[in-house]
C-alpha positions in Angstrom: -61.3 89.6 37.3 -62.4 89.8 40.9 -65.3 89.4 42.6 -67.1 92.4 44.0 -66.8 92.5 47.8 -69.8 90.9 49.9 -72.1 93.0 50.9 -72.0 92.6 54.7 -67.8 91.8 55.1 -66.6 95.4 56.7 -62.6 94.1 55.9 -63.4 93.8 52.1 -65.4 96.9 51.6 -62.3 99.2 53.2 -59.8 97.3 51.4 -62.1 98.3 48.1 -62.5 101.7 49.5 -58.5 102.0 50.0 -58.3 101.4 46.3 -61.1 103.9 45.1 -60.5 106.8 47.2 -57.1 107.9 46.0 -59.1 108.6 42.4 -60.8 111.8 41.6 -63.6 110.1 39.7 -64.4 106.8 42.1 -63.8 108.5 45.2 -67.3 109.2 46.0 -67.7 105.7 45.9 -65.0 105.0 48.1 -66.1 107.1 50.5 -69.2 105.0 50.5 -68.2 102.1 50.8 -66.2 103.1 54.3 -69.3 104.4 56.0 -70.8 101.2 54.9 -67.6 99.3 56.7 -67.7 101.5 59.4 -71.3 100.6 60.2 -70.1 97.1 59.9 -67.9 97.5 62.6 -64.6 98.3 61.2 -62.8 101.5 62.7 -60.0 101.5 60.7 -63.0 102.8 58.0 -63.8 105.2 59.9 -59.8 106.6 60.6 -59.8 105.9 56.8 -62.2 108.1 55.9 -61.6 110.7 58.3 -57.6 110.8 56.6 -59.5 111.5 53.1 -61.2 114.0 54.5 -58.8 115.8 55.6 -56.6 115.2 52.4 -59.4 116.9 50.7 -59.2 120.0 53.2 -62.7 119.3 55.2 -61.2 119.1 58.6 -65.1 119.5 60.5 -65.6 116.1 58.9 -62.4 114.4 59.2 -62.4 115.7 62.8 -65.7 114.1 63.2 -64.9 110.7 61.2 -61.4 111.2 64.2 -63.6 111.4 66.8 -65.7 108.1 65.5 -62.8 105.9 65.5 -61.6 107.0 68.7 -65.2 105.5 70.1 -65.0 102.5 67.9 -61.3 101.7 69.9 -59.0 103.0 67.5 -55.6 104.3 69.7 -54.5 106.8 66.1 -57.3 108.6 66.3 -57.0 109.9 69.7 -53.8 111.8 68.5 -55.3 113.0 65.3 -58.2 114.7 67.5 -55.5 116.0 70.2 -53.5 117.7 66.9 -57.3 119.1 65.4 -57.7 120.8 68.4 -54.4 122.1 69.2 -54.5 123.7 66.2 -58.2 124.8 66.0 -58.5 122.7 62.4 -62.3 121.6 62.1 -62.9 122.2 66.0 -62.5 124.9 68.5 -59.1 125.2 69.6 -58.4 124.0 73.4 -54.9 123.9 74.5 -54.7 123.0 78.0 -57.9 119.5 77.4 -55.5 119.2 74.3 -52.1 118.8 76.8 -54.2 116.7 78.9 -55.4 114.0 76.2 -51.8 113.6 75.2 -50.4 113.3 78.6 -52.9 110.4 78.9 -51.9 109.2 75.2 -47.9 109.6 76.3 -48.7 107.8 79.5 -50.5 104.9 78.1 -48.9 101.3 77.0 -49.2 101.1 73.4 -49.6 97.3 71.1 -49.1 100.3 67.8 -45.9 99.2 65.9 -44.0 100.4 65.6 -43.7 100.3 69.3 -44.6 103.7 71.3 -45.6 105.3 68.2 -48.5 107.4 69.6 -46.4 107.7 72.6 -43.6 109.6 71.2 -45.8 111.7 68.9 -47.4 113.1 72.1 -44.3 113.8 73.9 -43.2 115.6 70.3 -46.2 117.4 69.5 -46.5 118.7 73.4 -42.8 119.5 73.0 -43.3 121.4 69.7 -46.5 123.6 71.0 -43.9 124.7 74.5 -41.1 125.3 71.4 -43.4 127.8 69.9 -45.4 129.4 72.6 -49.3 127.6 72.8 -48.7 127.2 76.9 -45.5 128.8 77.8 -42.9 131.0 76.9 -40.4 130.2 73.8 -38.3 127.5 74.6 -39.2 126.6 77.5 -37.5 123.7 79.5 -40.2 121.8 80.2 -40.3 121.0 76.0 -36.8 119.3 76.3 -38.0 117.3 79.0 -40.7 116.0 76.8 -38.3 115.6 73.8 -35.9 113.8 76.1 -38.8 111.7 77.2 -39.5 110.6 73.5 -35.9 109.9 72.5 -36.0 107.6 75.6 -38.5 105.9 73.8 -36.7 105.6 70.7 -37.5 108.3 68.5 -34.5 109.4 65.8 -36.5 112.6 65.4 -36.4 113.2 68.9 -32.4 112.2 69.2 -32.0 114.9 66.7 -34.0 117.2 67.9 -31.4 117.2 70.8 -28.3 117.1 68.8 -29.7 120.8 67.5 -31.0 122.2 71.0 
C-alpha cells in the first residue's frame, strides 16, 4: 500500500488527483486536491482541473481554471482560452482579440513536444474559423495560407487538409 501524499508536495497531490478525478465517487476529492497543488505552485493542476471541468460541461470554470494556468506559465492554456472564446463557451465570445492571441501563440517558439504543437493548432483553428465564416467569407484564401503554414510545421492533419482542398 502506498503512502498518502505529503501534504505540502504540489507534484504528488496532482499525480493523486489524476487518479481520483476520472471517478464519479472520488472526484470531489480530486478536484481538491488540485486546487491544493495549484496553490502549491503547480500549473499543470490548474490546466488539470480546468480539462475536468470542462469534461463535466462547466466551461465558466474551466475557462477560469484556463486562464489560471496561463498566469501560472502554462503555454496549453493560452490556446484552450483562445478556442473558449472563439466559440463563446464559458466567456463572451471575441473573434478578432481571439485571432490576435493565436497569431501571437502561432508566432511564438514553442519547447511543447511534440515540437510546434500549440503552433500548428493556432494556424488550424484560425484556418478552421476563415473555413466556416467567423472573420471572412467561406473559404477564404487566407485559411489555406494558414493551413499551408501548419503543414510546414509538420502537421499530417494539415498535409491532408490540403490533399482535400
Amino acid at each position: 500500500m502506498t503512502a498518502p501524499p505529503k501534504l505540502r508536495d504540489a507534484d504528488a497531490l496532482q499525480a493523486q488527483a489524476d487518479r481520483l478525478t476520472p471517478s464519479p465517487r472520488t472526484r470531489a476529492e480530486g478536484i481538491r486536491l488540485y486546487r491544493k497543488a495549484y496553490r502549491l505552485g503547480s500549473h499543470t493542476a490548474a490546466f488539470n482541473l480546468a480539462i475536468t471541468y470542462r469534461t463535466l460541461g462547466d466551461h465558466r470554470a474551466a475557462v477560469r481554471w484556463f486562464r489560471r494556468a496561463v498566469i501560472a506559465g502554462d503555454p496549453s492554456a493560452s490556446m484552450e482560452v483562445a478556442r473558449a472564446e472563439l466559440y463563446g463557451l464559458g466567456t463572451r465570445r471575441d473573434v478578432p482579440a481571439v485571432f490576435a492571441k493565436l497569431r501571437a501563440i502561432a508566432a511564438a517558439a514553442t519547447i511543447m513536444v511534440p515540437r510546434n504543437i500549440d503552433r500548428i493548432r493556432a494556424l488550424l483553428l484560425m484556418a478552421d474559423a476563415l473555413e466556416w465564416g467567423c472573420l471572412a467569407r467561406i473559404d477564404d484564401p487566407a485559411s489555406r495560407r494558414l493551413v499551408r503554414r501548419a503543414a510546414r510545421l509538420g502537421s499530417t492533419v494539415a498535409k491532408q487538409l490540403l490533399v482535400n482542398m
